[in-house]
C-alpha positions, -999 to +999 in steps of 0.1 A: +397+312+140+370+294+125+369+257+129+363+235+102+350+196+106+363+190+071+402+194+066+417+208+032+429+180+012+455+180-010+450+161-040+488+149-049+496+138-016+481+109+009+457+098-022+455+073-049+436+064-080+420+033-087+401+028-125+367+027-125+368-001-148+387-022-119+346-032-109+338-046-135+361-073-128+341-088-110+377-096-086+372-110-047+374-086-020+409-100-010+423-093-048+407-060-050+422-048-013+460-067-025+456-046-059+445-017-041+477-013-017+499-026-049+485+006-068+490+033-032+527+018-032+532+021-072+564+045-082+539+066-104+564+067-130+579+031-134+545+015-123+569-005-097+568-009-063+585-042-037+566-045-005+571-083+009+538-102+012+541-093+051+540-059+046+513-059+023+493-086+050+496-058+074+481-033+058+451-055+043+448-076+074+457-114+054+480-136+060+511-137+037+500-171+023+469-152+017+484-129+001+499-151-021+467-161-033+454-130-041+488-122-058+485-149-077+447-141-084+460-111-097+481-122-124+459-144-139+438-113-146+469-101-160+464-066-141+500-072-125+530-086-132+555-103-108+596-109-114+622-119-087+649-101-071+677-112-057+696-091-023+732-094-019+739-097+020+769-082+039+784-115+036+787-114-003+758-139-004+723-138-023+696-143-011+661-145-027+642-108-023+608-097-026+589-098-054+590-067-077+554-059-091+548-041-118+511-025-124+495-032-157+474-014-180+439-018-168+430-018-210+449-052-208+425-070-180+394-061-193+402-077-228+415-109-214+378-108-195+360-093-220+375-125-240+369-151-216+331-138-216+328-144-249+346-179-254+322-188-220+296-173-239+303-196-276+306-226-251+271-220-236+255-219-270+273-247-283+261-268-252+224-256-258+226-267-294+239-301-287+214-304-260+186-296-286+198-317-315+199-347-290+166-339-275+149-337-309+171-370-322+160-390-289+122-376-293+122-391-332+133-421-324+111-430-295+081-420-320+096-445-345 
């Protein structure tokens, strides 16, 4: 039997996609890692999955607070959403659950940044003309 250093993979199982386009984000290491184990846990059909912020600080290496942040980090980017659940107990009571996150279309993230560019983008020109119409209003009236 012939060895080989380089097992056979198979391409459904153990393995999961991220979009290209997730780079261009320009996203923290910590968001991109959070949104990375979000995506491996995803029910490929409902775009769902619950882990607790512990669970997904252990398999990132973060704290849960930490977590949090990038979580939150992530929403703002609109590339998740987040909703509550609720567990009933043995007892009859409810208690608050983990959060239920649901993966978004990546189209959705880059037009909220492709936006953002653009508004920073109107901003920075609007500040450069103001800047030049005061510089040429202060230069005419000190040569007055």
């Amino acid at each position: 039997m012939k060895y080989t250093p380089w097992p056979k993979r198979d391409p459904i199982k153990n393995y999961f996609q991220l979009p290209n386009e997730i780079f261009l984000l320009g996203l923290s290491p910590g968001a991109l890692a959070v949104y990375s184990y979000l995506i491996c846990c995803e029910n490929r059909n409902t775009y769902q999955c619950w882990p607790s912020y512990k669970t997904i600080g252990r398999a990132v290496r973060m704290s849960a607070n930490t977590v949090r942040k990038y979580v939150c980090e992530l929403e703002e980017r609109q590339l998740i959403s987040t909703e509550s659940t609720t567990v009933t107990t043995r007892d009859g009571l409810k208690r608050n659950g983990n959060l239920l996150y649901t993966i978004r279309p990546i189209q959705l993230a880059l037009d909220q940044f492709y936006e953002q560019q653009l508004t920073q983008m109107d901003m920075a020109a609007e500040r450069q003309r103001v800047t030049t119409a005061l510089a040429l209003r202060s230069d005419s009236a000190h040569s007055a």
